[in-house]
MARLO-722985 format. One record per residue (C-alpha): y, z, x. Coordinates in Angstrom, 2 decimals. Layout:
% MARLO-722985
R       yy       zz       xx
R        Y        Z        X
...
This chain:
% MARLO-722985
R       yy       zz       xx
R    22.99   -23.92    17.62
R    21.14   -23.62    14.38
R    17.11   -22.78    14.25
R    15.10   -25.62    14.38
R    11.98   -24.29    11.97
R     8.61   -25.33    13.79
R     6.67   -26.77    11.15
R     2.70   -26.33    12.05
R    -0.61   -27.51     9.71
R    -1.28   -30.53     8.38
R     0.85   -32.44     5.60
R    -0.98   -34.98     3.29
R     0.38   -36.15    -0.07
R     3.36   -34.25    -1.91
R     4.15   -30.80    -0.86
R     1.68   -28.39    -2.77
R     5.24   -26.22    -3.71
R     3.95   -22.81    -1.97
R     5.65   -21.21     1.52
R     3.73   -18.41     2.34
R     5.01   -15.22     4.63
R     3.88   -12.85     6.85
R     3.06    -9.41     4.83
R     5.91    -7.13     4.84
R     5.73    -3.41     5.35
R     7.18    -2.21     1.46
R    10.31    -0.21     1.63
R     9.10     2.31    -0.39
R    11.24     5.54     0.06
R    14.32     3.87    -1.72
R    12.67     1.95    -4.10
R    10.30     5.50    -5.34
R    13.65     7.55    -5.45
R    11.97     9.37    -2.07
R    15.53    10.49    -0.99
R    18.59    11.22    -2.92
R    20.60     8.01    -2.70
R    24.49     8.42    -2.51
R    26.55     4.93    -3.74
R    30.10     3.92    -3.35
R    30.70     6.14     0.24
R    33.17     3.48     2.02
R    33.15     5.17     5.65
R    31.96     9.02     5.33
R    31.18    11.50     2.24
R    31.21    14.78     2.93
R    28.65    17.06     1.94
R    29.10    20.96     0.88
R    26.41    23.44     1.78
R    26.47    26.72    -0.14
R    24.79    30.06     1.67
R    25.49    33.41    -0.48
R    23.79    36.46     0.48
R    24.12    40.59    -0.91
R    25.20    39.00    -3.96
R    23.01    41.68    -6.44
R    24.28    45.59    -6.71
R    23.58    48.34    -8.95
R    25.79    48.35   -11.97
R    28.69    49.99   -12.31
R    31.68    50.07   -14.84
R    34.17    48.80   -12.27
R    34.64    44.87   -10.53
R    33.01    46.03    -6.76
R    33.65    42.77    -4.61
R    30.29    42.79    -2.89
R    28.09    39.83    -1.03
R    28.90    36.89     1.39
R    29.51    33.24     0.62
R    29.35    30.62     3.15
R    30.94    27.05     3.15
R    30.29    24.52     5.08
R    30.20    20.91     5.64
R    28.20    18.48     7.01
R    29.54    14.60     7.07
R    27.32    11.44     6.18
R    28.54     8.17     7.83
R    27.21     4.62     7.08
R    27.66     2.06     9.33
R    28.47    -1.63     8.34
R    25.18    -4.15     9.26
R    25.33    -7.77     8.71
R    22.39   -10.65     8.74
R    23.69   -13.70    10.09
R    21.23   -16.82    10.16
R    22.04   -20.66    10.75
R    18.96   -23.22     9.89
R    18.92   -27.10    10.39
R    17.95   -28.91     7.46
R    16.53   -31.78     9.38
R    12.80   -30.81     9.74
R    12.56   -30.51     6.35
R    13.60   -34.24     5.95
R    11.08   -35.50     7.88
R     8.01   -33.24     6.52
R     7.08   -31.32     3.27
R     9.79   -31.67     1.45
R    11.32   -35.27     1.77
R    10.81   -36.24    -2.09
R    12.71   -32.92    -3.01
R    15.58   -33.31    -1.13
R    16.15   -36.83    -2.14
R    17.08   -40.19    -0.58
R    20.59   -40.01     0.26
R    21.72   -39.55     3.67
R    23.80   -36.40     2.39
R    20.97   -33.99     1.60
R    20.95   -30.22     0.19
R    18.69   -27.59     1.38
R    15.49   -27.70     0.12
R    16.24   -25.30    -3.54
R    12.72   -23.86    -3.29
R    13.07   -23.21     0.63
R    15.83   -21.22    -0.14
R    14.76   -18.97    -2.57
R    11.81   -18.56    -0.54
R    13.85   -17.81     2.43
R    16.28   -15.96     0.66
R    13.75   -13.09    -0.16
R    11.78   -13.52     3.16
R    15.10   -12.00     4.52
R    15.75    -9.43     1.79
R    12.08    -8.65     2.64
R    13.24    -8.04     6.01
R    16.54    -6.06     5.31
R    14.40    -3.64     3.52
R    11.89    -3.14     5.95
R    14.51    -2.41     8.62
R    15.66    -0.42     6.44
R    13.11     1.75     5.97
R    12.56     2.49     9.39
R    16.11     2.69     9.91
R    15.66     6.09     7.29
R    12.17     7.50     9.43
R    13.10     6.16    12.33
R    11.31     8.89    15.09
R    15.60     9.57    17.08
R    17.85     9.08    14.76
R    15.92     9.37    10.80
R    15.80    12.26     8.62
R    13.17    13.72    10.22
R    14.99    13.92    13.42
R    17.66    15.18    11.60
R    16.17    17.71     9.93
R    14.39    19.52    13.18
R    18.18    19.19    15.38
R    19.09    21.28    12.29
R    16.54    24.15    12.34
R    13.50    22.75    10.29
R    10.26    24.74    10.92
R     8.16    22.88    13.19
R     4.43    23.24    13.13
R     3.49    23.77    16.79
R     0.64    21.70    18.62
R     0.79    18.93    16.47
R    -2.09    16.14    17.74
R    -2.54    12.29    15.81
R    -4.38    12.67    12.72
R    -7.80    11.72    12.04
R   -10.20    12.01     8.47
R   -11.66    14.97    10.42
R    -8.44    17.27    11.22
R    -6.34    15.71     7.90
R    -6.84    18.57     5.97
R    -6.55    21.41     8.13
R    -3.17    19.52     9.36
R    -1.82    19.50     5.93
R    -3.04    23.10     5.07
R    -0.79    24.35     8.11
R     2.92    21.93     6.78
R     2.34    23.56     3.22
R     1.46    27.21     5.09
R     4.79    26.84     6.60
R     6.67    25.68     3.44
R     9.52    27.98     2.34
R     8.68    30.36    -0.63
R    11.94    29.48    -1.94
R    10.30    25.88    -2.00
R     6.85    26.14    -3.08
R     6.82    25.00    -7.09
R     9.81    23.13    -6.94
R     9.33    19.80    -8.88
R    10.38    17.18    -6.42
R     8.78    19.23    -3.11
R     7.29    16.39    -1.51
R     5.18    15.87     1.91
R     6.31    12.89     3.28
R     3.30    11.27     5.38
R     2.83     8.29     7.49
R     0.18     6.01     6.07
R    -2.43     6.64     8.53
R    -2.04    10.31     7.63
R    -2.87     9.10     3.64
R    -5.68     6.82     4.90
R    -6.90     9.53     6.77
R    -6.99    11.91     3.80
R    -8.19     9.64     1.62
R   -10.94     9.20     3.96
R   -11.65    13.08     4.62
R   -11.48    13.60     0.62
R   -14.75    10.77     0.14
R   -16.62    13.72     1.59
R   -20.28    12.60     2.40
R   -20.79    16.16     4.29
R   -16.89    16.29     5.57
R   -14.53    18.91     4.91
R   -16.95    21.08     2.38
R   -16.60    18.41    -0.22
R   -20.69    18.35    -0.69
R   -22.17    14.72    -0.32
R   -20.37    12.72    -2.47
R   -16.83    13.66    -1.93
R   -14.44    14.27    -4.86
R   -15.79    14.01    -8.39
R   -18.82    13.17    -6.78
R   -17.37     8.96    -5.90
R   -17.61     8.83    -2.69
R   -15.20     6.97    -0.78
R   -14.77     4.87    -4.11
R   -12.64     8.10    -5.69
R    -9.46     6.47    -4.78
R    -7.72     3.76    -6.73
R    -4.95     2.21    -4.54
R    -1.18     2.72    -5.70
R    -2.55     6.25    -7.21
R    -0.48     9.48    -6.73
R    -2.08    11.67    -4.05
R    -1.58    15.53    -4.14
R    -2.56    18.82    -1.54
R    -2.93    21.85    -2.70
R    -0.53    20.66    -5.93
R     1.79    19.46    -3.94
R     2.86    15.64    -4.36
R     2.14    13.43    -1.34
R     4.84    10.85    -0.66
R     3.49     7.68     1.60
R     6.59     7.16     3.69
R     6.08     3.83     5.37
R     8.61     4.17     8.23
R     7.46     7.43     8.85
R     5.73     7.26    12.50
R     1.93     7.72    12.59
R     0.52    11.23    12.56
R     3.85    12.59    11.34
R     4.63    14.87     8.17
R     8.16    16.25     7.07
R     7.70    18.66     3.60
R    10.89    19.27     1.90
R    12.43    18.47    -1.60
R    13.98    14.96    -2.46
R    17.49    16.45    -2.69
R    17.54    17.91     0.72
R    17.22    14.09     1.95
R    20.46    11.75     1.61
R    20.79     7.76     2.23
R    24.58     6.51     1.76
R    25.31     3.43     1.53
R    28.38     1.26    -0.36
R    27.30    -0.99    -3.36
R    23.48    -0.15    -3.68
R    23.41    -4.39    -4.69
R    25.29    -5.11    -1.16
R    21.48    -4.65     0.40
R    20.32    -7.22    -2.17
R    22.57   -10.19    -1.74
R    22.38   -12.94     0.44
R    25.38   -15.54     0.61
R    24.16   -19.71     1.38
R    26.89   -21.77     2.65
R    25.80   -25.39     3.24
R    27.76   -26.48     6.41
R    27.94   -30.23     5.19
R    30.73   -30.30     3.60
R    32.75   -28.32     6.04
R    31.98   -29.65     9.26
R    29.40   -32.73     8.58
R    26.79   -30.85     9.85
R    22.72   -30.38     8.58
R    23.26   -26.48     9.05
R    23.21   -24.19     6.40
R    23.94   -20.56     6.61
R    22.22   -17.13     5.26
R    24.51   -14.24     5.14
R    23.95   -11.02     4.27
R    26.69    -7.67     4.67
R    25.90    -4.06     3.30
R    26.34    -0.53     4.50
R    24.13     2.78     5.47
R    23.72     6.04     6.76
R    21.91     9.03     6.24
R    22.07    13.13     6.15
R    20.16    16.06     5.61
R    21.44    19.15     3.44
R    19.29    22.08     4.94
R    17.38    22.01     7.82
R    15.64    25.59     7.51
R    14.33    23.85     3.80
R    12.17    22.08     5.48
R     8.38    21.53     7.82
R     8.15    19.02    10.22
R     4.99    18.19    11.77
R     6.18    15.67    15.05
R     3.44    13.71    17.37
């Protein structure tokens, strides 16, 4: 049976043109390059991981075979997802958008409905999305400490007054083989950034004097500004679970998936011509998965 949408509020006059939404958490990590995206993977992609060791010697004027290479593998999979979604034109007949859809018994869906509709539920595709790729089981996070990351022990939720310490000990942990490399990032939930945010408008906290940084106050911060600790980039993961951190560089993170524009797509069929109905159909059909390269490149800091 197709949705019926409840239409609530009052009505008076022609329709004022405007659906409005419920806000939608932004899937940020894909759309700020926050992972290293791999396209075109139908089923699986393998990925090669490279370990040499005792590689440098003293030399010499003969060929001395000496040091230890390491191959391995490690297999990204994407599953197939689909959105499938049947809505009744009907209550849009007898409410807002009568005039629009015309006076004929044989009516389309409302063209403005649609494309309002249409991007409510690529809205929602992304979103799921993104907490499909921090999700607290199965994400990269989860990944990355089943594969050896360093964990910093005792972890406890984050608050403006422990923010900074808790930050101080995922970079203490960081890998020296790590440290300066350009896309290092610590990934943070975005009470951890409010929280810092917070701690950094000083007034007394965290030995920033009264006034906080550059002497602003809480008003230091412009929203949609880069944030950085201790030089290192943070990166305001928004599926990330609250009070959790994972440092590690963008190419140690992988999200595969088969046409990058399958995610972006939705399909409309109007039933009406098919089987007389006042359905019409949304459909939507892409592919994902995700990997991590090294586990040991990594700090994970897990509530």
């Amino acid at each position: 049976m197709a949705n019926q949408p409840t239409i609530t509020g009052n009505y008076a006059g022609e329709f004022a043109g405007k659906y409005i939404a419920s806000a939608i958490l932004s899937a940020n990590t894909l759309a700020n390059n926050g992972v290293t995206i791999l396209p075109n993977v139908k089923h699986k992609q393998t990925l090669k991981k490279v370990v040499s060791t005792g590689i440098v010697q003293n030399a010499t004027c003969d060929f001395t075979d000496v040091g230890v290479v390491t191959l391995s593998d490690k297999i990204l999979t994407v599953e197939d997802k689909q959105v499938n979604l049947q809505v009744c034109k009907t209550p849009f007949q007898k409410d807002w958008e009568a005039i629009q859809m015309g006076y004929s018994a044989f009516d389309q869906l409302p063209s403005n409905f649609s494309d309002f509709f249409i991007a409510k539920m690529l809205k929602d595709i992304a979103l799921d999305t993104e907490n499909f790729i921090w999700n607290a089981t199965t994400g990269l996070q989860a990944l990355l400490v089943a594969d050896g990351s360093s964990v910093v022990t005792t972890p406890v939720a984050i608050t403006s007054a422990n923010v900074l310490a808790k930050l101080g000990a995922v970079v203490d942990q960081i890998p020296s083989s790590l440290y300066g490399r350009e896309d290092l990032r610590i990934f943070v939930s975005q009470n951890v950034a409010k929280a810092y945010v917070r701690a950094v408008g000083g007034f007394g906290a965290s030995g920033l004097g009264s006034n906080g940084y550059a002497n602003q106050g809480n008003a230091w911060y412009t929203n949609g500004t880069a944030l950085t600790f201790d030089g290192i980039q943070l990166f305001i993961a928004n599926g990330l679970p609250a009070s959790n951190m994972v440092a590690t560089t963008i190419e140690n993170l992988y999200f595969g998936t088969g046409l990058m524009d399958d995610a972006n797509l939705i399909q409309t069929i109007d039933m009406q011509d098919i089987d007389g109905s006042k359905n019409c159909r949304f459909i939507a059909r892409f592919t994902r998965g995700l990997q991590v390269g090294f586990g040991g490149d990594a700090v994970t800091y897990v509530v």
